[in-house]
N, C-alpha and C positions, 0 to 999 in steps of 0.2 A: 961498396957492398950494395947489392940489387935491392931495392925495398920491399917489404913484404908486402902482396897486397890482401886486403880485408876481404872479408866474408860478403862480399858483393849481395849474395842472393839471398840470404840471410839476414841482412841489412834494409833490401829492399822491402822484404814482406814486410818487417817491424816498421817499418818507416808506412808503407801503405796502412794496415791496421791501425797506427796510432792517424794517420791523415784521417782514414773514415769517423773514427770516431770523434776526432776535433773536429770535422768539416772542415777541414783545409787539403789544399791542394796535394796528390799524389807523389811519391816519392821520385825526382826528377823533373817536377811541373811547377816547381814555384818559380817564378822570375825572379821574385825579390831574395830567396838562396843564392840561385843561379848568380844574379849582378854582384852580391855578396863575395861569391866565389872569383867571381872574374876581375872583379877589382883587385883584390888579394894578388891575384894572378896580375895584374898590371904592375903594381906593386915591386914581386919580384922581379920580373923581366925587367924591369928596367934601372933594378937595382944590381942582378946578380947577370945579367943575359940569359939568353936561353941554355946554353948547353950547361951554363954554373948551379942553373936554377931545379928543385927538385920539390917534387907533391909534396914530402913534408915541409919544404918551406914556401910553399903556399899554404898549406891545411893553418900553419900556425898563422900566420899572416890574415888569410880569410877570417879565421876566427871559427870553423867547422871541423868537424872529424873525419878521421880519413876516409871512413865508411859514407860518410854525407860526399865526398868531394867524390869518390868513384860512381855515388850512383849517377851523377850528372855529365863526369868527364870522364872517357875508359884509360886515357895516360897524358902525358905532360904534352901530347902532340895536337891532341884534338881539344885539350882548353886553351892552346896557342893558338890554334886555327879560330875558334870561337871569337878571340879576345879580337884579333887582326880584325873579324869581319865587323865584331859591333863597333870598332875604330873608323875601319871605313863607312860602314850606314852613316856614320856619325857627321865626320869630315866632308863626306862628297856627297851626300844628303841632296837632292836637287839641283846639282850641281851643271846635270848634260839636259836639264830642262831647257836651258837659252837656248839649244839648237834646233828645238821645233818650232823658232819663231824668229823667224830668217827674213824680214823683208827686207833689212838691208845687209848685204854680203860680208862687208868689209867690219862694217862694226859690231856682227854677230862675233866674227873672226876673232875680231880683236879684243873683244869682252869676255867669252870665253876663253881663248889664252891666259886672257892676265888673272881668271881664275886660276886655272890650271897651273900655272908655273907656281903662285900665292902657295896654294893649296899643298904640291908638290916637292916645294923646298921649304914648310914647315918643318920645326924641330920634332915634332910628333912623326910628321909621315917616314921621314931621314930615318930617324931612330928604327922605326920599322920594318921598313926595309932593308936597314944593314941587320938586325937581326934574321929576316927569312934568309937572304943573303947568306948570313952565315951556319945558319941552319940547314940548308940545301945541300951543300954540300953532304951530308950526312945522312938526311930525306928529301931526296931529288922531288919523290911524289908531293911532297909539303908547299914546295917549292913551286910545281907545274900549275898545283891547284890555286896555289896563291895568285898567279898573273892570269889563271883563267876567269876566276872570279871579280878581280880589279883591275891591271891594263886592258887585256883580251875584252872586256865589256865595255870598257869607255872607247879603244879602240872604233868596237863595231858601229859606237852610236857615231865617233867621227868617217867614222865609210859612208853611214845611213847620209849625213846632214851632205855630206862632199857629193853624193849619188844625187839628191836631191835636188844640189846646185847646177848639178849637169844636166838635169833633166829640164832645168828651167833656161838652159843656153847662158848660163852665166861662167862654167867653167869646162874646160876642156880637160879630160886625163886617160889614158891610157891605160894605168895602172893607178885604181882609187887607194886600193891596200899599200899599195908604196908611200901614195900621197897622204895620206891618212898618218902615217911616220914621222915622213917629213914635213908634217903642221908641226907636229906636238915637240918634234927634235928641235924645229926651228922658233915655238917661242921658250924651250928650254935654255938654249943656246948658251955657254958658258955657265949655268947655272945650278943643274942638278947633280953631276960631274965636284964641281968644287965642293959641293952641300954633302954630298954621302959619302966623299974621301977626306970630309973634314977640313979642306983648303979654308973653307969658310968658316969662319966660330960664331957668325950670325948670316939670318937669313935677307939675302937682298931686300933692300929698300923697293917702296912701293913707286919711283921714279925709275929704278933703275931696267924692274919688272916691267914698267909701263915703255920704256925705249924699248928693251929687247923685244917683246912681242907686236909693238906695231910696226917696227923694224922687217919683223920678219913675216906677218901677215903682208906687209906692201911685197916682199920676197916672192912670196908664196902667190902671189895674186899677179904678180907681173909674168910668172912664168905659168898659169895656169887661168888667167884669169881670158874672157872671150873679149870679141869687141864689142857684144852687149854690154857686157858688162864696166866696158870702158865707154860705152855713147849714156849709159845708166848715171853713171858717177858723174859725167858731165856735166847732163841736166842736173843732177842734183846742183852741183855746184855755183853754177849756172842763177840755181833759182835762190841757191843761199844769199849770193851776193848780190840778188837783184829787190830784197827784200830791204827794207827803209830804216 
């Protein structure tokens, strides 16, 4: 049966009126409601999934009235959407900072990978993702908005860092957006696949992550990389081993 919803606007003025007169925050402007709410909200989803999961069993959860939880969330779509993004702020938090500070190619490469795959085949992220996943199908737009705001944006910062590298004659590519794919496919490589279809019942070892990524940076770099960037690594080497 559909759930009734509350007297929204009616809700909202009582809520502003009694705000002014406590001097607290307007009805929809407390964070500390708000994180209240979304925990609640984490709570279920990961107890019930999304499609099992319903405002009153978040309202009771939360620990707020149904009239509090709609002034802040207008249905179960858009405090999921919320919940996702303060998960990602959270997780990937300065995460595409390492790639404005590239003076060496191979080990920016490779230091970022072994975040990213870390990061990626977390029990948190997994989880996540098979719920939009499964949610999509349902709300395509839920779905679109999801990888615009998280793959599509970490995508762009690895096009920006790979444009960079080219501008500096360190790599050659024709297609950055292709290459850009084929980084992140290649230090995923057997690994996020097993992790979201559950092959896995834990998440790879931090040895295992560290082969497959610098595995597939030398990949990546032997087929895109310049001969600067091969007389580069040289000298460096060069000077490593000439050190005492």
């Amino acid at each position: 049966m559909a759930e009734t919803l509350p007297n929204v606007e009616t809700d909202q003025c009582g809520d502003l009126l009694d705000s002014l007169r406590r001097g607290r925050p307007a009805a929809g402007q407390d964070p500390v409601k708000r994180s209240q709410i979304i925990d609640g909200a984490r709570r279920v989803f990961i107890d019930k999934g999304f499609e099992a999961a319903s405002m009153n069993d978040i309202t009771r959860e939360a620990g707020v009235s149904k009239g509090t939880i709609y002034v802040y969330f207008a249905n179960k779509e858009e405090l999921f959407e919320a919940l996702i993004e303060e998960e990602r702020g959270s997780i990937f938090k300065n995460m595409y900072d390492m790639l404005e500070k590239s003076d060496d190619l191979r080990q920016t490469l490779v230091k970022f990978g072994k975040v990213l795959a870390l990061k990626i085949t977390s029990a948190k992220v997994i989880q996540a993702q098979r719920t939009v996943i499964g949610a999509s199908d349902r709300i395509p737009d839920m779905g679109a908005r999801f990888y615009e705001r998280g793959p599509k944006r970490g995508h762009d910062k690895v096009v920006a860092f790979l444009n960079a590298a080219i501008e500096r004659d360190l790599l050659r590519i024709d297609d950055v957006d292709l290459a850009a794919y084929q980084f992140t496919e290649l230090c995923l490589a057997s690994l996020f696949r097993q992790c979201i279809f559950a092959y896995r019942t834990k998440a790879p070892s931090q040895d295992e992550i560290d082969h497959i990524v610098t595995s597939g940076v030398s990949m990546f770099l032997k087929a895109y990389g310049t001969e600067r960037l091969v007389a580069e690594e040289g000298h460096k080497t060069i000077a490593i081993e000439a050190k005492p």
